[in-house]
VOPANU-67515 format. One line per 3 residues: for each residue x, y, z of N, C-alpha, C, CB. Coordinates in steps of 0.001 Angstrom, whole numbers, plus 500000, padded with zeros to 6 digits. Glycine has a CB too. Example, Ala and Ser with C-alpha at 12.3 -4.5 7.8 and 13.67 -1.06 7.14 Angstrom:
// residues 2
513190,494310,507800,512300,495500,507800,513200,496700,507800,511308,495527,509046 ~ 512850,497750,507080,513670,498940,507140,512900,500030,507870,514084,499402,505725
// end
This chain:
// residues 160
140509,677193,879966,139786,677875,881014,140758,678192,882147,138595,677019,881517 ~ 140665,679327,882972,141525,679657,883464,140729,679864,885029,142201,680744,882641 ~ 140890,678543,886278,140586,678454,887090,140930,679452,888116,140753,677519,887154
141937,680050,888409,142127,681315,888751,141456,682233,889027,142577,681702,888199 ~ 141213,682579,887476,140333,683967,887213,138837,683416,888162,139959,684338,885057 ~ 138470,682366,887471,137121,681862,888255,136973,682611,889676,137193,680122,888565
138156,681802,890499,138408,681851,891793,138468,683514,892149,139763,680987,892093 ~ 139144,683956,891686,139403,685587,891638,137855,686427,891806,140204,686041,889920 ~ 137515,686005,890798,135536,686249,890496,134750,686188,891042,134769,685653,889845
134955,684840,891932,133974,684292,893303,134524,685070,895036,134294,682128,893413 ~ 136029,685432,894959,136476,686131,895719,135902,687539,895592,137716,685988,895618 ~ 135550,688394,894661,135326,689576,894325,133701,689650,894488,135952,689867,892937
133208,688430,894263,131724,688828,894329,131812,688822,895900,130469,687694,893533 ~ 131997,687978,896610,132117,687759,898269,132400,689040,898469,133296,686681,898978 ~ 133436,689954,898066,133722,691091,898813,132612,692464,898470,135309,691420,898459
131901,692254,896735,131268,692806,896852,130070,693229,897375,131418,692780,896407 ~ 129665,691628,897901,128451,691684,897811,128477,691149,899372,127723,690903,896538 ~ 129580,690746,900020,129245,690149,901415,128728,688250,901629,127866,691214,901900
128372,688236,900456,127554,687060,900652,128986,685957,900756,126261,686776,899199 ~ 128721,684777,901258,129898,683617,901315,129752,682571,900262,129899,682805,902732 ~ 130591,682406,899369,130031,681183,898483,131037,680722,897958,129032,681428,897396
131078,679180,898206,131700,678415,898100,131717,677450,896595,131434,677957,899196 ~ 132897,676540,896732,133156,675786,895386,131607,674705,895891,135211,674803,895192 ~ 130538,673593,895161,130450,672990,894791,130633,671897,894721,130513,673282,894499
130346,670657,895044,131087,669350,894202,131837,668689,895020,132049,669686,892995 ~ 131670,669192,896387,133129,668967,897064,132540,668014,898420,134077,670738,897604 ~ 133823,667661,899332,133030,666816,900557,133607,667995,901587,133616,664812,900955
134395,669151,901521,134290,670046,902420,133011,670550,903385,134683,670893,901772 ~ 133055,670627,904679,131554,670622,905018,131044,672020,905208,131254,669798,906330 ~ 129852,671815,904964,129092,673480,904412,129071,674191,905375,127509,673608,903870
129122,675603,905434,129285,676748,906460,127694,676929,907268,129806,678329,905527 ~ 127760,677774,907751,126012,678433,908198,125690,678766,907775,125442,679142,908897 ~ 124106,678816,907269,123250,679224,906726,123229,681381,906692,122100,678300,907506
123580,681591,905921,122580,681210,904323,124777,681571,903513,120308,683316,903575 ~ 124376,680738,902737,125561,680507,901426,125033,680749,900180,126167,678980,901259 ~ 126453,680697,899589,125924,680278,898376,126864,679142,897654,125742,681539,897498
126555,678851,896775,127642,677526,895966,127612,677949,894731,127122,675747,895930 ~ 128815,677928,893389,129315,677640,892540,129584,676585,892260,129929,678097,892472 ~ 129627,676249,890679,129853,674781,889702,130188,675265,888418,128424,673707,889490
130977,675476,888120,131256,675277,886602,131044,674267,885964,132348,675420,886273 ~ 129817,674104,885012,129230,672814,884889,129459,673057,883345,127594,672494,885565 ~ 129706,674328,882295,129955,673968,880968,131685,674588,880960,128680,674765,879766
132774,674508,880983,133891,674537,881209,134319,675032,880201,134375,673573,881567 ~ 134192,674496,878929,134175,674373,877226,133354,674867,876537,134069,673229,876694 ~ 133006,675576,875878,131738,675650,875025,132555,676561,874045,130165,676329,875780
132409,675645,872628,133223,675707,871322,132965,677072,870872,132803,674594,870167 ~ 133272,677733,870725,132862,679151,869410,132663,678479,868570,133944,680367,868793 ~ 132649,679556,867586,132826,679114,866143,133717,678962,865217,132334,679597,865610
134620,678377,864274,135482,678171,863824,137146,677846,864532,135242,679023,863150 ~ 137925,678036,863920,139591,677800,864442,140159,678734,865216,140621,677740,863337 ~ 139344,680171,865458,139932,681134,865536,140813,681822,864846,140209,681033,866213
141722,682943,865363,142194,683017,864577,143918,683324,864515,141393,683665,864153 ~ 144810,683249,863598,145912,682934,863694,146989,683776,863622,145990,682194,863050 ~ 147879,684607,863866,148498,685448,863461,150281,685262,863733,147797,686546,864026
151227,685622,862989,152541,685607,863487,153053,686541,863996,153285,685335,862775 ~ 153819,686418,864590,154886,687680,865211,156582,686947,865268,154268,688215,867236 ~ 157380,688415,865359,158903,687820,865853,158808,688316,867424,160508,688638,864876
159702,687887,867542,159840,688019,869023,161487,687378,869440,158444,687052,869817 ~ 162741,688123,869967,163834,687650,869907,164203,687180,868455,163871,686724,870855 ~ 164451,687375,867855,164746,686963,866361,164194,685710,866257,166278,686908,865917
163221,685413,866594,162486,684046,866785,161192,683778,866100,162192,683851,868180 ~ 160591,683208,865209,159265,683887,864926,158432,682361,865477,158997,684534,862959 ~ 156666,683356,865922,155963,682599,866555,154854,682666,865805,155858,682850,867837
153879,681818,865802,152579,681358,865573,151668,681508,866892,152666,679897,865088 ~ 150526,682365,867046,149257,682890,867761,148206,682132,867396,148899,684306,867482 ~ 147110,681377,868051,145824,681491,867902,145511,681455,869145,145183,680617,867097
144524,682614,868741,143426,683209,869587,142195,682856,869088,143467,684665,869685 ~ 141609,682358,870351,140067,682063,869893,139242,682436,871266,139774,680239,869368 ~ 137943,682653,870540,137257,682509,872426,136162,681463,872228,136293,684276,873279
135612,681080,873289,135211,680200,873720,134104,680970,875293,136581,679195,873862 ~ 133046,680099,875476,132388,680464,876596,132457,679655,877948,131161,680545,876206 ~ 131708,679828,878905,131867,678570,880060,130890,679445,880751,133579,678104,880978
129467,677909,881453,128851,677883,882181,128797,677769,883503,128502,677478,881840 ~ 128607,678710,884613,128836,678796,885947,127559,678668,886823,129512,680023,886184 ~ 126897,678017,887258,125652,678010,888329,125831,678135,889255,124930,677156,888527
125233,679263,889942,124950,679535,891240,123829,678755,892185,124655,680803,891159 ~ 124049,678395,893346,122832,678241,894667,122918,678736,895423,122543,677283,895352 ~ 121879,679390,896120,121994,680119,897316,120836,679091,898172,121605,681952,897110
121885,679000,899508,120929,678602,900643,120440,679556,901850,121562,677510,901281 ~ 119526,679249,902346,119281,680069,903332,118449,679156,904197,118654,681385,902897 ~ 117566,679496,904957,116399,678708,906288,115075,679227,905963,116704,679228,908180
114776,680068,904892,113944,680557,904103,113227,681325,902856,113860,680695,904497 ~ 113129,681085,901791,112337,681684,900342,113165,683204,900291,110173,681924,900536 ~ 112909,683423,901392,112937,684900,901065,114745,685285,901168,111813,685878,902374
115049,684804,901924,117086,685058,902201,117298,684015,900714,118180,683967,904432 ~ 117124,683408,900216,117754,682977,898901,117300,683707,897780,117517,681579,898605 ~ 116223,684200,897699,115833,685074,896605,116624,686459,896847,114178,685271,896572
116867,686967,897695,117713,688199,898100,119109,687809,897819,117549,688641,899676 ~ 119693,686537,898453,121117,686058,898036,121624,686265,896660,121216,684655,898231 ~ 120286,685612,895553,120459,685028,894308,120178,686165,893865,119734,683833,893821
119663,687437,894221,119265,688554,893085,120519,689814,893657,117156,689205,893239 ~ 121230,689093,894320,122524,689933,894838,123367,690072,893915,123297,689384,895940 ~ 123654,688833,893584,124724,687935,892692,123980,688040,891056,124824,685961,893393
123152,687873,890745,122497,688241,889656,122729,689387,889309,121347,688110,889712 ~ 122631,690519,890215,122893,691838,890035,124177,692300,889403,122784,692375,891191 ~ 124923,691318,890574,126445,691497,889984,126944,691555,888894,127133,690772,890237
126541,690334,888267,126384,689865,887010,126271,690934,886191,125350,689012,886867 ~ 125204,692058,886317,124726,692588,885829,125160,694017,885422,123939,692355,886305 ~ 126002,694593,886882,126182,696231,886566,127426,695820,887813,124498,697744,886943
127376,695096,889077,128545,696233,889987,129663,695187,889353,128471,696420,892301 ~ 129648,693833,889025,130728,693388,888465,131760,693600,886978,130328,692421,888548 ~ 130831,694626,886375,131455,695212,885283,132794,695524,885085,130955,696155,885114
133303,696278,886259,134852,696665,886065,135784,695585,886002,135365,697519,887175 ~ 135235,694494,887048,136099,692968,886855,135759,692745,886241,136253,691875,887492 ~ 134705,691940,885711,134679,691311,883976,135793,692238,883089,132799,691592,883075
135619,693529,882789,136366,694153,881937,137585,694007,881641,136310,695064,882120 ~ 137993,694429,883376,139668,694153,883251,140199,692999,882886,140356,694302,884417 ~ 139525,691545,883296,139869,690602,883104,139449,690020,881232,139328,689960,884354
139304,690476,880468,139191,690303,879244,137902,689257,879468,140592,689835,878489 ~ 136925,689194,880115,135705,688342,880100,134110,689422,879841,135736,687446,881792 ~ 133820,688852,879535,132276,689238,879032,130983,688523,879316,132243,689208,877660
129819,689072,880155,129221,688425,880426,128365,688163,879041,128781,688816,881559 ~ 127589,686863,878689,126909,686759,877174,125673,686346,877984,127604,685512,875786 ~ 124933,685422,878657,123578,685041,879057,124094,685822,880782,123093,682921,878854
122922,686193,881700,122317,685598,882979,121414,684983,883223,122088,686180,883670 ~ 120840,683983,883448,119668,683124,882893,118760,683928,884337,119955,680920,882801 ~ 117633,683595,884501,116348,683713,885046,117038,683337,886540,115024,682647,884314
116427,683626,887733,116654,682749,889052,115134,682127,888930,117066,683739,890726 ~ 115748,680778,889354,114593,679475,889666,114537,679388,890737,114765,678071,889249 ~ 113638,678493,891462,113746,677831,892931,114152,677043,892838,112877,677528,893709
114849,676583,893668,115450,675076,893455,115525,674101,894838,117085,675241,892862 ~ 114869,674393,895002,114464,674234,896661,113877,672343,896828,112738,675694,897122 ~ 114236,671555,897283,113861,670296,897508,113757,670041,898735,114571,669465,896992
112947,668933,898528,112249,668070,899983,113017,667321,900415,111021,667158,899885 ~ 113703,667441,901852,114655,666299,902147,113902,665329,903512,116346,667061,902615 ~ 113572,664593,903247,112751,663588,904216,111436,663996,904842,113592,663240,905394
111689,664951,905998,111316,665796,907055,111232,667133,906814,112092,665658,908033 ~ 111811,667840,905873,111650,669448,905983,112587,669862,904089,112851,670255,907986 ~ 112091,671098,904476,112678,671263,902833,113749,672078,903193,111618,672064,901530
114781,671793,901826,115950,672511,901506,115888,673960,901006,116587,671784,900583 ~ 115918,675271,901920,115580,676343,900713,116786,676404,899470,115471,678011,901465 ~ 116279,676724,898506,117378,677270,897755,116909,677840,896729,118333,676409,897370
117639,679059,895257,116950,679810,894592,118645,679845,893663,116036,681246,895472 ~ 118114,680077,892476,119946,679689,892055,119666,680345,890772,120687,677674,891872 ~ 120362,680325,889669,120668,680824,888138,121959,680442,887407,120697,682335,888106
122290,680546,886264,123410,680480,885436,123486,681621,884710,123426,679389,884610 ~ 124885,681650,884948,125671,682556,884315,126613,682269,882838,126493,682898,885383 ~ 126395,682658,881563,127383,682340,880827,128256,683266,880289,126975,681723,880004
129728,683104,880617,130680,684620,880199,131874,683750,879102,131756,685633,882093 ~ 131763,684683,878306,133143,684610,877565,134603,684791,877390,133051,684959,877031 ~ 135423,684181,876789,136544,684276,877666,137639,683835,876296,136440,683114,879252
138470,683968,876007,139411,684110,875095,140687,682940,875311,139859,685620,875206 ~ 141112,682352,874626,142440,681326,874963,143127,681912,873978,142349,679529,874823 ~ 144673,681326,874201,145627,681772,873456,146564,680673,873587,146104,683100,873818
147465,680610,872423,147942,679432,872478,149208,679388,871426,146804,678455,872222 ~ 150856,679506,871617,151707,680455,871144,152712,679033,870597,152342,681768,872432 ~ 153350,679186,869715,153791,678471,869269,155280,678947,868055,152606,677882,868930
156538,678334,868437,157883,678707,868086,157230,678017,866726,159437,678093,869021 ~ 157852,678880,865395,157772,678474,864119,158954,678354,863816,157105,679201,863274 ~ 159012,676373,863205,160541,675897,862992,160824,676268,861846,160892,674441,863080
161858,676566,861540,162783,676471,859954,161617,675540,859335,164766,675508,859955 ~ 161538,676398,857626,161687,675523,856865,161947,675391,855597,161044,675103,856996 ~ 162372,674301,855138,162884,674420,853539,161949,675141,852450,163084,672901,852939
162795,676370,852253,162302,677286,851214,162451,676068,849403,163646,679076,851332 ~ 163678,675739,849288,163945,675600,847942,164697,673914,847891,165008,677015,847407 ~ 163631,673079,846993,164437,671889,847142,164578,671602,845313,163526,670497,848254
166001,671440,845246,166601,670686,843961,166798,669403,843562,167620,670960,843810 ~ 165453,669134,843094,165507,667669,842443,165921,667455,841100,164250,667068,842453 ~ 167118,666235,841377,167436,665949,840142,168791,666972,840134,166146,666207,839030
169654,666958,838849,171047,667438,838367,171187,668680,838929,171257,667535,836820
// end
């Protein structure tokens, strides 16, 4: 997984969309109302099989390729001070997802595969409630993984 690109992604939605949203998970302390938060909460998620394998030379050198892809789960929250600024936050970013983030997904060899539903997610904290309205995102994404192929014994003579 390539944390970067993530970061790149969450930078690009901010610019597209204006909204502020932050990493998640963290003890950094939260901005003003209304945000949003990111979590990459499935990081990994196996394809199917080994992928797949291919050689090349390269410098009179020859290498071993596998390419495989693989997916990863991203959840969004949006906060706000009321129902209505998180449902607008979260169907911003949903959107994105959807049509204005296309050219980045593209370029970046990622693909969006699910946008799940926006929920409320809104909880009671003692005295007053937390707004919030959130969704998951699942995009696909490709690894690669290159490897020098050593010498090896073509022809062995056993015996006289």
């Amino acid at each position: 997984m390539n944390i970067s690109l993530i970061k790149q992604m969450i930078a690009r939605i901010k610019r597209d969309t204006g909204i502020s949203i932050i990493k998640g998970n963290t003890t950094t302390p939260r901005p003003f109302l209304p945000y949003g938060v990111y979590n990459i909460t499935s990081p990994y998620i196996k394809g199917r099989g080994r992928g797949s394998i291919t050689q090349f030379t390269q410098d009179d050198k020859a290498y071993e390729k596998r390419t495989a892809e693989y997916k990863m789960t991203i959840s969004f929250t949006f906060f706000g001070k009321d129902v209505e600024t998180t449902i607008e936050l979260a169907t911003k970013v949903h959107d994105w997802f959807l049509f204005l983030g296309e050219s980045f997904i593209l370029e970046n060899n990622l693909s969006v595969r699910q946008v799940g539903n926006i929920q409320d997610r809104t909880t009671f904290l003692v005295e007053h409630y937390e707004y919030k309205h959130g969704f998951d995102v699942q995009i696909a994404a490709t690894q690669e993984q290159v490897r020098e192929i050593q010498e090896a014994i073509e022809n062995i003579s056993l015996g006289g």
